[in-house]
C-alpha positions as CSV (number, residue, x, y, z in Angstrom):
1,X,23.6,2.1,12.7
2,X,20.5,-0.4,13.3
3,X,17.8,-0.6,10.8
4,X,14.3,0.9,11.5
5,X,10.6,-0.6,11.9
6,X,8.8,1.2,9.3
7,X,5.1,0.8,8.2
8,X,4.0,2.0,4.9
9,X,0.2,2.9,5.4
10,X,-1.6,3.0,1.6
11,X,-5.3,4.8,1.1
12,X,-6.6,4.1,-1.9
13,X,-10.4,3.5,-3.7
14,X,-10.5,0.0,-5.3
15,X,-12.7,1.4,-8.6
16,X,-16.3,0.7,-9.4
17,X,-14.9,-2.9,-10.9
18,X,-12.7,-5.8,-10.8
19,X,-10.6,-7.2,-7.9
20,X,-7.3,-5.4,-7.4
21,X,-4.3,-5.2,-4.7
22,X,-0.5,-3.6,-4.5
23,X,2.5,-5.1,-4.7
24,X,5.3,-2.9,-2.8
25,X,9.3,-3.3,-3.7
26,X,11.8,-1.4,-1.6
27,X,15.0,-1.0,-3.7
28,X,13.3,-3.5,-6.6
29,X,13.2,-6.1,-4.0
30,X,9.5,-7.0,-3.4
31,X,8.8,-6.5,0.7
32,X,5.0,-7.6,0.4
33,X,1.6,-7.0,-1.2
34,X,-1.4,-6.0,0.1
35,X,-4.5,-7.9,0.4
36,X,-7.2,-8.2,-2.8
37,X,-9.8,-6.6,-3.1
38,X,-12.6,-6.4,-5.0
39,X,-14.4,-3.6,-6.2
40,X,-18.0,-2.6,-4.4
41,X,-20.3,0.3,-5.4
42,X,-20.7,2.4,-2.3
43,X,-23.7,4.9,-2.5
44,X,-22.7,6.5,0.3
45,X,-18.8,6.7,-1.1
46,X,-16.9,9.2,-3.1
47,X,-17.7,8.3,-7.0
48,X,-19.3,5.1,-5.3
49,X,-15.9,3.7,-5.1
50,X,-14.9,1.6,-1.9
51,X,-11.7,3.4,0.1
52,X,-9.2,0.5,1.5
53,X,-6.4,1.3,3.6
54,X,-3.8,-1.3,4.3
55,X,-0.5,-1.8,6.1
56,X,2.6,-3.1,5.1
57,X,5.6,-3.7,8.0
58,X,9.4,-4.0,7.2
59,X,12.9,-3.0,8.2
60,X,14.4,0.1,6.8
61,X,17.9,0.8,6.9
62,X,19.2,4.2,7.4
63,X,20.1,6.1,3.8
64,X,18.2,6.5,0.6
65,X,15.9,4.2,-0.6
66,X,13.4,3.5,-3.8
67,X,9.4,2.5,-3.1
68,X,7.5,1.3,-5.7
69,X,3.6,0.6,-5.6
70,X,2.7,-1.3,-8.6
71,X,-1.2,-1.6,-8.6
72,X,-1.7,-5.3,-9.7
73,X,-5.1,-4.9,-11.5
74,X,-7.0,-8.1,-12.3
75,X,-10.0,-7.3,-13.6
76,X,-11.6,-3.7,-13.8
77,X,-11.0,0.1,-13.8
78,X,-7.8,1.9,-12.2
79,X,-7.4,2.5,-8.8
80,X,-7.2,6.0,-7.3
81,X,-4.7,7.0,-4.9
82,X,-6.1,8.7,-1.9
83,X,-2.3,8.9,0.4
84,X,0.7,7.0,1.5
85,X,2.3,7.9,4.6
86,X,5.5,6.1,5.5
87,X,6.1,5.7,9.6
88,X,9.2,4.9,11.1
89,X,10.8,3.7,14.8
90,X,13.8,2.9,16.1
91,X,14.3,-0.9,16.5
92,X,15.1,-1.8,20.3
93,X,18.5,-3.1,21.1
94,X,17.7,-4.9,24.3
């Protein structure tokens, strides 16, 4: 059985302060970490907080499997989740 391409998609508002990113583990192995950023007040956004959406690519093998999203929080407030949404496809053999 060959692996999948998947891309785990993460929506979430960066707070009113600070600089922040996410660090994502598959199986408590880290597969990568999204970019940092840092904290705007939006007038025009929900609770003035900026929404970020990033993308993180890796192989997934067939079965179960553990994701953890660890906010890593510099400086600031908490982030707020808006969604995750986990895509896969099946990796070409040719």
């Amino acid at each position: 059985i060959l692996p999948q391409a998947a891309t785990l998609t993460l929506g979430w508002a960066v707070g009113n302060q600070g600089s922040k990113s996410i660090m994502v583990a598959l199986n408590d192995k880290t597969i990568g970490t999204t970019a940092k950023h840092q904290a705007q007040m939006l007038e025009e956004a929900w609770q003035y907080m900026e929404q970020v959406s990033d993308k993180i690519t890796f192989a997934l093998a067939p079965g179960q499997h553990t994701l953890t999203l660890k906010p890593m929080i510099e400086s600031g407030d908490a982030i707020i989740w808006d969604y995750i949404k986990l895509e896969t496809t099946a990796c070409d053999t040719n």
